[in-house]
Backbone as CSV, one residue per row, in Angstrom:
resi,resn,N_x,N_y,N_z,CA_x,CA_y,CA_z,C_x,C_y,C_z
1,UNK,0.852,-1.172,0.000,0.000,0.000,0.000,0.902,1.240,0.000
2,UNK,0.750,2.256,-0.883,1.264,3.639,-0.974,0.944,4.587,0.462
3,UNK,1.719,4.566,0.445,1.953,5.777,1.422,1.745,7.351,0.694
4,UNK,0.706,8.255,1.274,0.214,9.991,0.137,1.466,10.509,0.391
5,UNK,2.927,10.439,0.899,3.872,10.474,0.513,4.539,10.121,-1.203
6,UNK,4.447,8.725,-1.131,4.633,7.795,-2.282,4.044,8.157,-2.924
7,UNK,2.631,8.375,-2.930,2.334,8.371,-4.384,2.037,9.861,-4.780
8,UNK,2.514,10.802,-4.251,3.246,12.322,-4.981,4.171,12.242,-5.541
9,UNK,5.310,11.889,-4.833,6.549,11.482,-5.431,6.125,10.367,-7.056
10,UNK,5.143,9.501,-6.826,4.932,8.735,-8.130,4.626,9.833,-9.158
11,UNK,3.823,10.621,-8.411,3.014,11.592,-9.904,3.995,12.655,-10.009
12,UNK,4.771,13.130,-9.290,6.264,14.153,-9.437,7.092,13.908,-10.606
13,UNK,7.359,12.149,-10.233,8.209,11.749,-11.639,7.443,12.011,-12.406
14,UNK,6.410,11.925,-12.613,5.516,11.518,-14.233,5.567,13.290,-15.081
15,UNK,5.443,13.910,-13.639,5.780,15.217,-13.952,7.174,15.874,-15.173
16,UNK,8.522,15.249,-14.032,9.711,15.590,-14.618,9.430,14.618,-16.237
17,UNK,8.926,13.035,-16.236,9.279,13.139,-17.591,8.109,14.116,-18.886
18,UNK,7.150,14.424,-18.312,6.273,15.011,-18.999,7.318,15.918,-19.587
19,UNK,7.570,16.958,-18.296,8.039,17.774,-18.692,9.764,17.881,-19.671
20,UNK,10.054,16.915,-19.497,11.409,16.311,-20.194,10.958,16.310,-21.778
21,UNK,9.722,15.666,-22.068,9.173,14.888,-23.108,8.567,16.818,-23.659
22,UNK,8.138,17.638,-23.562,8.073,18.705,-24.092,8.907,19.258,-24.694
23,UNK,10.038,20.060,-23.318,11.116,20.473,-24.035,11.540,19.662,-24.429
24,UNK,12.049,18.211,-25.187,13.002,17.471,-26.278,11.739,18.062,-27.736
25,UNK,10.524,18.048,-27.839,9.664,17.204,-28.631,9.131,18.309,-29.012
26,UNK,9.205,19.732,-28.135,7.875,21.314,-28.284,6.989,20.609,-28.260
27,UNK,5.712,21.910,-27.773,4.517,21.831,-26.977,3.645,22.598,-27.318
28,UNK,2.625,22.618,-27.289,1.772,23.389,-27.724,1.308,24.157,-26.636
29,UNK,0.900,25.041,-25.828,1.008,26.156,-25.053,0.000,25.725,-24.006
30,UNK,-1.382,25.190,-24.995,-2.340,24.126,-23.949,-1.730,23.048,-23.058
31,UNK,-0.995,22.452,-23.725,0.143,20.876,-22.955,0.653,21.530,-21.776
32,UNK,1.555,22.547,-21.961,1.906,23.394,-21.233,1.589,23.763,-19.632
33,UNK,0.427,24.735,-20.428,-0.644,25.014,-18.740,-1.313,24.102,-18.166
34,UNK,-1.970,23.135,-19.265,-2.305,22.120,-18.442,-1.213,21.054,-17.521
35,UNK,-0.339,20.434,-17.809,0.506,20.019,-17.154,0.858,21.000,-15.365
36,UNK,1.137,22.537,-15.774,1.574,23.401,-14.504,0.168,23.369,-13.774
37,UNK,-1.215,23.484,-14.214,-2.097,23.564,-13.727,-2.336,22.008,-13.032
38,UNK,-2.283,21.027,-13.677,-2.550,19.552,-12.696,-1.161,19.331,-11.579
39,UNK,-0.185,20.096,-11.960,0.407,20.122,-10.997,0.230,20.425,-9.901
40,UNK,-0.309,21.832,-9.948,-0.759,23.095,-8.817,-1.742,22.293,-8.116
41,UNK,-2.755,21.815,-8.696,-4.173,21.519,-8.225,-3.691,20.132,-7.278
42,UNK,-2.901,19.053,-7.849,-2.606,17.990,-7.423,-1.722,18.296,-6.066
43,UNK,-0.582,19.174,-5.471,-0.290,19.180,-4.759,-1.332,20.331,-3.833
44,UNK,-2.086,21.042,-4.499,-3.239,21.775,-3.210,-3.756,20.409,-2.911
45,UNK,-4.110,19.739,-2.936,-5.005,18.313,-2.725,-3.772,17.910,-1.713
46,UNK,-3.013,17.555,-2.069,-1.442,16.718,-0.970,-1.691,17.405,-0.009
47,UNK,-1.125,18.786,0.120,-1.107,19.492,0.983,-2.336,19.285,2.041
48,UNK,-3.384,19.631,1.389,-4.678,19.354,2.370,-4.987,18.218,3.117
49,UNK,-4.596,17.490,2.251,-5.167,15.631,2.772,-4.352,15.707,3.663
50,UNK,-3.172,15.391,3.034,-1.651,14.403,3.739,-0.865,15.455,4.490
51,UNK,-0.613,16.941,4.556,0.087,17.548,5.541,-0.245,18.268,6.883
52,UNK,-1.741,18.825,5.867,-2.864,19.764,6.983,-4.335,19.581,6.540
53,UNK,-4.459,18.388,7.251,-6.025,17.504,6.980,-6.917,18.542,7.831
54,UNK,-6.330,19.605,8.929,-7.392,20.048,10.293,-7.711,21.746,9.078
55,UNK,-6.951,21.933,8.118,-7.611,22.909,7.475,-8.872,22.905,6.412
56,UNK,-9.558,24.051,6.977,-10.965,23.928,6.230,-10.737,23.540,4.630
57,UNK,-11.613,23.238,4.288,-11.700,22.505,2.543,-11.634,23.885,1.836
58,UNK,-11.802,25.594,2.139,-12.113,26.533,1.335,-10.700,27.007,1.027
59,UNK,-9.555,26.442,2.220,-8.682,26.938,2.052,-7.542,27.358,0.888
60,UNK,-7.128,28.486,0.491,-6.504,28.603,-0.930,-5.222,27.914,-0.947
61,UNK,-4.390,28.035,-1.632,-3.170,27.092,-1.755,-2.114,28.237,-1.213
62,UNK,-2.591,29.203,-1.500,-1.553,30.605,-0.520,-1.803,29.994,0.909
63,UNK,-2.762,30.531,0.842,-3.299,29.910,2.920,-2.849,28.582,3.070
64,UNK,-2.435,27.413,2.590,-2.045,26.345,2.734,-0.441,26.256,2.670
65,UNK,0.107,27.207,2.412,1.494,27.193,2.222,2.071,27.966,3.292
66,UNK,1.556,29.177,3.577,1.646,30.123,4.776,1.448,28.709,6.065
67,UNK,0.579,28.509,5.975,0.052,27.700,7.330,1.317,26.598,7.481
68,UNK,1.882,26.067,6.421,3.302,25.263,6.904,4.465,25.727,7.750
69,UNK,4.270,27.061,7.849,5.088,28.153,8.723,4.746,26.772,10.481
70,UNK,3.926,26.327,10.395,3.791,26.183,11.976,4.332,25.009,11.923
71,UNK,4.686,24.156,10.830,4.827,23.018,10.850,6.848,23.155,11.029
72,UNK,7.388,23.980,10.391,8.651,24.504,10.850,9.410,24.436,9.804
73,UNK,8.540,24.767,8.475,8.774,24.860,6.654,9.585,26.165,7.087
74,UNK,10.971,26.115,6.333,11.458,27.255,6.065,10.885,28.199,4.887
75,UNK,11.677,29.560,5.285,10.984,30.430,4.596,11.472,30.244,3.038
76,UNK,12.471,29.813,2.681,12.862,29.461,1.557,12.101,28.481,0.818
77,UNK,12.074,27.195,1.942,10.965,26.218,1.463,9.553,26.626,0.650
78,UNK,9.090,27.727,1.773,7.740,27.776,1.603,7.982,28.798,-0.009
79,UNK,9.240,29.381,-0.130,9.093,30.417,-1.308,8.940,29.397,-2.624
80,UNK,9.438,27.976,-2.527,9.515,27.148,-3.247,8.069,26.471,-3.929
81,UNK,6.921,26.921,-2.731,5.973,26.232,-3.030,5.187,27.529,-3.346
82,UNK,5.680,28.466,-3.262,4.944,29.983,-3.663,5.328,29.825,-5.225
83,UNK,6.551,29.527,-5.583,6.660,29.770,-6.700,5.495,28.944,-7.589
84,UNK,5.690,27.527,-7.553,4.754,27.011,-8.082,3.557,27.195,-7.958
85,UNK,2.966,28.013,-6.799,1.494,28.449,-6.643,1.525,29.570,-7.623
86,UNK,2.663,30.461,-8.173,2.910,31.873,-8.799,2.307,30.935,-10.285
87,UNK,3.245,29.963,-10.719,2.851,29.684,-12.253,1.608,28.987,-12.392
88,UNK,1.053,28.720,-11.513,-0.214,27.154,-11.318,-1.259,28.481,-11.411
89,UNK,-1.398,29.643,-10.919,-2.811,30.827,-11.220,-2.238,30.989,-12.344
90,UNK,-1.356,31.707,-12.511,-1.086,32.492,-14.152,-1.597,31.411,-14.943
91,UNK,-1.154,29.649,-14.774,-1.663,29.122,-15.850,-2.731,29.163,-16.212
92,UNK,-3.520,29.638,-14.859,-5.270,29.155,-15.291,-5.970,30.323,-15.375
93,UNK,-5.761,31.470,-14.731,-5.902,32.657,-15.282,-5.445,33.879,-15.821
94,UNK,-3.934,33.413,-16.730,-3.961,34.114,-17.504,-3.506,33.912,-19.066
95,UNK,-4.733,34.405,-20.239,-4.681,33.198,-21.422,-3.358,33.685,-21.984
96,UNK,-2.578,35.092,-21.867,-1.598,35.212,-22.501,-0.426,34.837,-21.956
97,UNK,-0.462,34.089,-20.439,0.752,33.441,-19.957,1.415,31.976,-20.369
98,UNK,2.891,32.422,-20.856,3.516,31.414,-21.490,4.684,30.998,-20.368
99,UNK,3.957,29.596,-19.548,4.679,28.601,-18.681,6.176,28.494,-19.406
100,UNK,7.112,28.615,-18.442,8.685,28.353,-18.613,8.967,26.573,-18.014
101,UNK,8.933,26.008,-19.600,8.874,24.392,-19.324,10.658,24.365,-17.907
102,UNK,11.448,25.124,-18.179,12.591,25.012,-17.597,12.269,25.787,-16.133
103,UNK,11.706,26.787,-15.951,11.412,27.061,-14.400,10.575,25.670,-13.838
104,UNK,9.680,25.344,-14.203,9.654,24.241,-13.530,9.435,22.611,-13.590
105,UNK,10.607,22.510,-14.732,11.361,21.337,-14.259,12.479,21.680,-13.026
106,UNK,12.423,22.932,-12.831,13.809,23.042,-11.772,12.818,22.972,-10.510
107,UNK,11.860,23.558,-10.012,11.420,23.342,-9.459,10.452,22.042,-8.771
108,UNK,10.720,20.805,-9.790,9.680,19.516,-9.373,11.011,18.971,-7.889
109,UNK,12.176,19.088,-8.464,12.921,18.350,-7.439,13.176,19.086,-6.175
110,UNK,12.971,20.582,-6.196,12.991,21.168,-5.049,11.523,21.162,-4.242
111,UNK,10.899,20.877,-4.826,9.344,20.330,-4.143,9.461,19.288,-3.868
112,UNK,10.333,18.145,-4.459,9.987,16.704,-3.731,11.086,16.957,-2.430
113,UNK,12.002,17.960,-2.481,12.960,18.536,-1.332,12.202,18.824,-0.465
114,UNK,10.980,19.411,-0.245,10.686,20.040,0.717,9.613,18.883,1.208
115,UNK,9.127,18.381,0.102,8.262,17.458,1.163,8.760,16.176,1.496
116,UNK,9.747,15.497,1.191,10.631,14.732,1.541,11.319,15.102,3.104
117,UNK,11.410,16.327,3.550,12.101,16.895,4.653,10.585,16.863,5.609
118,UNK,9.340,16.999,5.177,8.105,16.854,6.335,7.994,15.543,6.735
119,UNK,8.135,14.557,5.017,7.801,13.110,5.788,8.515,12.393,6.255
120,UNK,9.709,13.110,6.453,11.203,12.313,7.807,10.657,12.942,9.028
121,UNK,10.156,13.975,8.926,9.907,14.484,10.494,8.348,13.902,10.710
122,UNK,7.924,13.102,10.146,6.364,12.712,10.641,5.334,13.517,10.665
123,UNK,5.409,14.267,9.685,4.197,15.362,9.822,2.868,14.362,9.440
124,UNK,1.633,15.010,9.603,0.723,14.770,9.055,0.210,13.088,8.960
125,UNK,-0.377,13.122,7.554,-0.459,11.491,7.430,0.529,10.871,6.041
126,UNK,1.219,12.265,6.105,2.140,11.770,4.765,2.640,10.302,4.767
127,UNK,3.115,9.603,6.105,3.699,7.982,5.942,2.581,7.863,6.264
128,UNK,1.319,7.703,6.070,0.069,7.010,6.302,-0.013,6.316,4.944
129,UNK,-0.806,5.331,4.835,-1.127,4.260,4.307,-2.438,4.815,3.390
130,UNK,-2.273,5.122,2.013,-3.721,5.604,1.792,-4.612,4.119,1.173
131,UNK,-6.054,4.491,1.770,-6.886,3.555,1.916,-7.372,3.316,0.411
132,UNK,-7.744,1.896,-0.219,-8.012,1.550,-1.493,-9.183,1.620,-1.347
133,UNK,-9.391,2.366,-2.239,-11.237,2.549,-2.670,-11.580,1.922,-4.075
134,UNK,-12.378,1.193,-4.218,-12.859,1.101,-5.358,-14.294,1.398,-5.694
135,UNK,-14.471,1.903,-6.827,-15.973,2.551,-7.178,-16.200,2.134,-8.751
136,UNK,-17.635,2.063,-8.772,-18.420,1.282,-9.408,-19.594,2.014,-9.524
137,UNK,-20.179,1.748,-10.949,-21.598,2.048,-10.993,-22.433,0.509,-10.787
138,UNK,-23.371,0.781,-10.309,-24.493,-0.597,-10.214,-25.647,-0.316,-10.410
139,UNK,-26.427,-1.129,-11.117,-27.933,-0.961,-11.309,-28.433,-1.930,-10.285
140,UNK,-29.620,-1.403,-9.694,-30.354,-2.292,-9.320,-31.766,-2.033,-10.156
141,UNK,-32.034,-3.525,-10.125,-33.454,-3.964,-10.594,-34.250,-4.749,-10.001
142,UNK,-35.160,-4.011,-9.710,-36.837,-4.913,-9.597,-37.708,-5.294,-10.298
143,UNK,-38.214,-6.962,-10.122,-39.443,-7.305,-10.968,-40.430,-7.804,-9.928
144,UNK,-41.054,-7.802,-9.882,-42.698,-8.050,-9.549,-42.942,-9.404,-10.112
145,UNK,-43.070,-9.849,-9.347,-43.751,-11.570,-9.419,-45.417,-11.656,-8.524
146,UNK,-46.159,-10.779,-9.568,-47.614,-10.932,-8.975,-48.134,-12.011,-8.578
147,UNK,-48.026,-13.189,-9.690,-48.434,-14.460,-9.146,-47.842,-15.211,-7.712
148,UNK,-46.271,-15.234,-7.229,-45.918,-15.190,-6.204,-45.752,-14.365,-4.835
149,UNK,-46.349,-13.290,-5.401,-46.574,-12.148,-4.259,-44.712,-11.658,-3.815
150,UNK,-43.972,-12.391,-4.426,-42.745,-11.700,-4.027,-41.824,-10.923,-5.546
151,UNK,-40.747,-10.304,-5.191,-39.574,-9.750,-6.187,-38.337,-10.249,-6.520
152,UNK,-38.153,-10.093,-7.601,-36.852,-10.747,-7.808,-36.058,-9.593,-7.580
153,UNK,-34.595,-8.841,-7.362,-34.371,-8.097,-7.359,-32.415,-8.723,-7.897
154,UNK,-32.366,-7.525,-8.386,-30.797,-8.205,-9.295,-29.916,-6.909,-9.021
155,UNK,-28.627,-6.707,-9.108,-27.907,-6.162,-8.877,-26.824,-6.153,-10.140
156,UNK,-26.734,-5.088,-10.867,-26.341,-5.708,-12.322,-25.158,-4.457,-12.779
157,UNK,-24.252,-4.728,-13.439,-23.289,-3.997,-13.494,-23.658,-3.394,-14.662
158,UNK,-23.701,-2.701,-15.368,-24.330,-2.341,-16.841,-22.652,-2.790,-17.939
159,UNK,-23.375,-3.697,-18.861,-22.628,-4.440,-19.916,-21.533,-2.915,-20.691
160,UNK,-22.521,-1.469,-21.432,-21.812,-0.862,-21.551,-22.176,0.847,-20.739
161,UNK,-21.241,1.800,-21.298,-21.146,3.187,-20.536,-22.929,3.588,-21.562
162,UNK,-23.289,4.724,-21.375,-24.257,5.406,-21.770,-25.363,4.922,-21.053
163,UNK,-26.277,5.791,-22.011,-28.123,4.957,-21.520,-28.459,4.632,-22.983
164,UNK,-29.728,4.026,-22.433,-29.591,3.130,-21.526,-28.657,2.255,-21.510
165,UNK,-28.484,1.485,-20.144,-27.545,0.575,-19.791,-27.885,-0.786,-20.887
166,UNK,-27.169,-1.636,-20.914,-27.563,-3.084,-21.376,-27.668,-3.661,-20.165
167,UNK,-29.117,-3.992,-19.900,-29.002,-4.528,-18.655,-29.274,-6.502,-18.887
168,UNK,-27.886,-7.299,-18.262,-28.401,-9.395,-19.164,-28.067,-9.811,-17.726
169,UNK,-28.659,-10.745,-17.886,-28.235,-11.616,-16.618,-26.370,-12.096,-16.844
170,UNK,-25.894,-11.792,-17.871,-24.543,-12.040,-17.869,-23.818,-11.290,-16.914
171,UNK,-24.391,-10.191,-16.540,-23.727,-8.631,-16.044,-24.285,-8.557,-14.360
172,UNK,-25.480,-9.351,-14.222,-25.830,-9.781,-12.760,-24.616,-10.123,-11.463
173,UNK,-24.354,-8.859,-10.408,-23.268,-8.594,-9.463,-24.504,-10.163,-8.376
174,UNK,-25.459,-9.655,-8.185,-25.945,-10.608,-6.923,-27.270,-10.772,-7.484
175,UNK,-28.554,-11.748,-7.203,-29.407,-12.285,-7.354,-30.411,-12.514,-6.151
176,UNK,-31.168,-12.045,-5.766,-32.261,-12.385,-4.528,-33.565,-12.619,-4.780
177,UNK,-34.321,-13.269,-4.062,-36.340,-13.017,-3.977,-36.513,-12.122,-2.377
178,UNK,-37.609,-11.365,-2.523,-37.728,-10.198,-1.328,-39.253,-10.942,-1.496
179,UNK,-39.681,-11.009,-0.055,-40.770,-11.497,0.215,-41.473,-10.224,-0.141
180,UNK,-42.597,-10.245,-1.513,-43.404,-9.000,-1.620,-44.445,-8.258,-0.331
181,UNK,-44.262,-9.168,0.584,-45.531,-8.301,1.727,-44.804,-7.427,2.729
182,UNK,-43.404,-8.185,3.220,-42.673,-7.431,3.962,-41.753,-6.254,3.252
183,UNK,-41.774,-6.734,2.164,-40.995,-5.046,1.715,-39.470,-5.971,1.056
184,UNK,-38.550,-5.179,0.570,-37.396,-5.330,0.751,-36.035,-3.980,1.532
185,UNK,-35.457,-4.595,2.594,-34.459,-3.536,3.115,-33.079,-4.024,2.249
186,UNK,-32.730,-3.294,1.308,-31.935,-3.444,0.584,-30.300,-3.627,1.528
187,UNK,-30.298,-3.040,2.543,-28.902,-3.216,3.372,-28.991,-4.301,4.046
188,UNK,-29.985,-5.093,4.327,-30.244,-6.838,5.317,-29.932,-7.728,4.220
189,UNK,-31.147,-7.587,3.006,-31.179,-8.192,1.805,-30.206,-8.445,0.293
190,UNK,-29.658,-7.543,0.665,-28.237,-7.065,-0.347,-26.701,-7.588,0.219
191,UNK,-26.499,-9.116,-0.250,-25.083,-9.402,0.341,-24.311,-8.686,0.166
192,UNK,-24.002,-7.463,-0.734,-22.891,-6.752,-1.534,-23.115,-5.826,-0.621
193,UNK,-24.305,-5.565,0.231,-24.250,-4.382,0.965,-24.345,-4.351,2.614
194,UNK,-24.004,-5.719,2.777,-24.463,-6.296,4.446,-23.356,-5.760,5.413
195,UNK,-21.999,-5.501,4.608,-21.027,-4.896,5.477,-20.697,-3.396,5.654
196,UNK,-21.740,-2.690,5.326,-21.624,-1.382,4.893,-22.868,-0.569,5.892
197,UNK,-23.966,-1.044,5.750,-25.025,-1.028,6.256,-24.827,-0.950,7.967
């Protein structure tokens, strides 16, 4: 399991070769901002989760960088993560700003510097273990069995994306009958959902 340490550092590299793979190859100005912009956005997210989880969700990425002051981020440090907060707005609001692919490739390794220096000192939940989620769409379906007074009820993954779904019994997650008089409680009645409930 990744540690929200680890897997910044995973998306950091992907960063440097992105950004490697521009300047060898030129870029088109969109590639560009977008790249500095998923940068920006991706470490406001780090920051929040994994360094300072107790700050409100409205907080800006200025206010999130200032606030490392308590954590015992030097002032140099923190100018490091100003900078990249400096090119991560211009990218997104301003259309005539042209990102310097070389300011920050210099800057990906002095960011993995600075947060490399929090998660030796144990800040946060940076060596925390981030939890595997997996998500799914599911249909559920009901039929009516008048003659038996009860329902069949199916739990069905949809075959493809759009609408409608293809809904086959090939694609059926779970299978039940719900006694039609008592009802069905989908969290008692739903094995897929008995541990959740």
């Amino acid at each position: 399991m990744l540690t929200y340490h680890q897997q910044y550092l995973k998306v950091a590299e992907r960063w440097s070769e992105q950004v490697q793979r521009l300047a060898a190859y030129g870029f088109e100005l969109s590639e560009a901002r977008e790249l500095i912009a998923s940068a920006g956005a991706r470490t406001e997210i780090f920051i929040k989760t994994a360094i300072l989880p107790h700050l409100p969700p409205k907080e800006d990425l200025d206010g999130c960088i200032n606030a490392l002051k308590t954590l015992g981020v030097s002032k140099a440090d923190r100018s490091t993560l100003h900078k990249l907060r400096q090119i991560y707005n211009d990218s997104k609001h301003d259309p005539s700003y042209l990102p310097s692919m070389l300011t920050f490739q210099e800057l990906i390794p002095r960011i993995i510097t600075v947060f490399q220096g929090l998660a030796d000192s144990g800040v946060g939940l940076l060596n925390d273990g981030i939890p595997l989620r997996h998500n799914q769409v599911l249909w559920i379906a009901v039929w009516d069995h008048f003659t038996g007074g009860d329902s069949e009820v199916h739990v069905i993954a949809p075959a493809t994306t759009g609408w409608p779904p293809e809904l086959d019994q090939d694609h059926s997650v779970d299978t039940w009958q719900a006694d039609g008089w008592r009802g069905c409680n989908t969290c008692t009645d739903l094995p897929v959902f008995r541990r959740r409930c």
